[in-house]
N, C-alpha and C positions, 0 to 999 in steps of 0.2 A: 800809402794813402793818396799821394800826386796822383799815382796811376789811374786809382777807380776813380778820383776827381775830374778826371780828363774823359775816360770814357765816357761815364755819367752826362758831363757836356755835350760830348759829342753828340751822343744818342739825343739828348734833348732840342741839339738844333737841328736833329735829322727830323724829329717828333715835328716841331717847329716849321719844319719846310714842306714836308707836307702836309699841314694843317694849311696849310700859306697854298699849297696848289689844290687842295681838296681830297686827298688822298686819305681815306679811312685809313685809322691801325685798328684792329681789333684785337685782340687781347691774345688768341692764338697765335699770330705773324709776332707780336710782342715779346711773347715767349720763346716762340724758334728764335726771332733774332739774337738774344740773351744768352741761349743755348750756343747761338754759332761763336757769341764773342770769347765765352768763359772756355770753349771747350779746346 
């Protein structure tokens, strides 16, 4: 349960930083990057 806690973080201040430089996510990039972590 630690583990997905930490990812989940992570990913949120990745979400965060580029929100912060303007960098769209779009739901597709959202999804491959998900795919890259789990796989």
């Amino acid at each position: 349960m630690r583990s997905l806690e930490r990812i989940v973080s992570a990913y949120l201040d990745l979400a965060e930083n580029r929100a912060e430089r303007h960098i769209p996510m779009t739901m597709e990039k959202i999804q491959n990057e998900w795919k890259v972590l789990f796989d």
